[in-house]
C-alpha positions in Angstrom: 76.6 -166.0 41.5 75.8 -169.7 41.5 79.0 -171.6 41.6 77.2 -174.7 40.2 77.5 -175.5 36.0 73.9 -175.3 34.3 73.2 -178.6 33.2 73.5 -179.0 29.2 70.3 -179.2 27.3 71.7 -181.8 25.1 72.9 -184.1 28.0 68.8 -183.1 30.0 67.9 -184.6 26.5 70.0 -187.5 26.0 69.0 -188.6 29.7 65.3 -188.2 29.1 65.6 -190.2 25.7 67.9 -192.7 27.4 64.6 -193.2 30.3 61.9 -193.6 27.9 63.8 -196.3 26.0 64.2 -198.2 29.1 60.9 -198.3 30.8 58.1 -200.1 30.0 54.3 -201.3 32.0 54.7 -203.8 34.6 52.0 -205.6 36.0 51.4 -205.5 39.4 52.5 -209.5 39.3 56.0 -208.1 38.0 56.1 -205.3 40.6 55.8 -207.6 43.2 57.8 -210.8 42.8 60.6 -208.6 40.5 62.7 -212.0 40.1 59.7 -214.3 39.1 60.1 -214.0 35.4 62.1 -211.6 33.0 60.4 -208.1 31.9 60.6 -208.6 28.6 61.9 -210.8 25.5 65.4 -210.3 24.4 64.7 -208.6 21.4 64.1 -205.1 21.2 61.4 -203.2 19.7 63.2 -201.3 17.0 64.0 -204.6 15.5 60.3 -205.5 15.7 59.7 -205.0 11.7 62.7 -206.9 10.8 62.4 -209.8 12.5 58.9 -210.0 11.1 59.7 -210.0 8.2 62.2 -212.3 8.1 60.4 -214.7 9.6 57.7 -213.9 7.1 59.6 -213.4 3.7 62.9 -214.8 4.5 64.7 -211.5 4.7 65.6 -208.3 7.0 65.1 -205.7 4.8 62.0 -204.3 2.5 61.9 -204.9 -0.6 59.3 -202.3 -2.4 58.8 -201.3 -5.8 61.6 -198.7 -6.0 64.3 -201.2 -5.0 63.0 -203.4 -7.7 62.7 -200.6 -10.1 66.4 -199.7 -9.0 67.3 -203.6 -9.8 65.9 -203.7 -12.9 67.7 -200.4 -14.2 70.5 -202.5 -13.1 70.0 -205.3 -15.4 69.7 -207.8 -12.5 66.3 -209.6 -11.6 63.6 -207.4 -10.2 63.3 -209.8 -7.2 66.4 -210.3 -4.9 67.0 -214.1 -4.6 65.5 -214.0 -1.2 62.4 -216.1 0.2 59.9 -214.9 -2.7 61.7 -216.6 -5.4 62.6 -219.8 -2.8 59.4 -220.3 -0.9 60.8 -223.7 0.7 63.8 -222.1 2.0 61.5 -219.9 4.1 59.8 -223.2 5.8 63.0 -224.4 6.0 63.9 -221.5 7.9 61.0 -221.4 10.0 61.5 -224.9 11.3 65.6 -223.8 11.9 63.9 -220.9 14.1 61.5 -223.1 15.7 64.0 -225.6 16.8 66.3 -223.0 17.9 63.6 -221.4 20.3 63.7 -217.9 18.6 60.2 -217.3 18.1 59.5 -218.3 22.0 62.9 -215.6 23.2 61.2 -212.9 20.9 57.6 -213.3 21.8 56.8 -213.7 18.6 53.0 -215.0 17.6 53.5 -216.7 14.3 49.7 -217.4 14.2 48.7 -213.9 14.2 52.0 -212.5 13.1 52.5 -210.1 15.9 55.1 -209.7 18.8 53.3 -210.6 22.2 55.0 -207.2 23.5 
């Protein structure tokens, strides 16, 4: 018999998980001079759909026909008071983002609306 512990599945999981999350494609650039530039922007890519749409609509979450359904039944407005009711808060919160360098430390391409990663 084999003195050594069989590994635990969920822990063979957890590490495979835990390396898929944290690779990603180099170029061959990257590869070479590692401490040229940083890998990648700060912000994850789970939070790729919220930021979007906050700096699209003004706000993190979705807001779908079932949640305004759900307000309604509610007796409040059918629209949260979020950037669809104040459209100039949105540009005002653009230019806030802007000036603050957010869209440059996400990647984010406000002219197509996509994350450059």
């Amino acid at each position: 018999m084999s003195s050594e512990p069989k590994p635990l599945k969920s822990w063979i999981r957890l590490l495979e998980a835990g390396k898929k999350m944290t690779s990603h494609k180099q170029d061959e650039e990257s590869i070479l001079y590692p401490l040229r530039r940083t890998f990648r922007p700060v912000a994850p890519d789970i939070t790729k759909g919220s930021l979007k749409r906050d700096f699209e609509q003004g706000l993190v979450y979705y807001v779908g026909d079932e949640i305004e359904d759900d307000r309604a039944a509610c007796g409040l407005d059918r629209l949260p008071p979020t950037g669809r009711i104040y459209p100039d808060a949105v540009v005002k919160k653009r230019v806030i983002l802007e000036e603050a360098g957010v869209f440059k430390k996400t990647a984010y391409n406000k002219k197509k609306g996509t994350f450059d990663y």
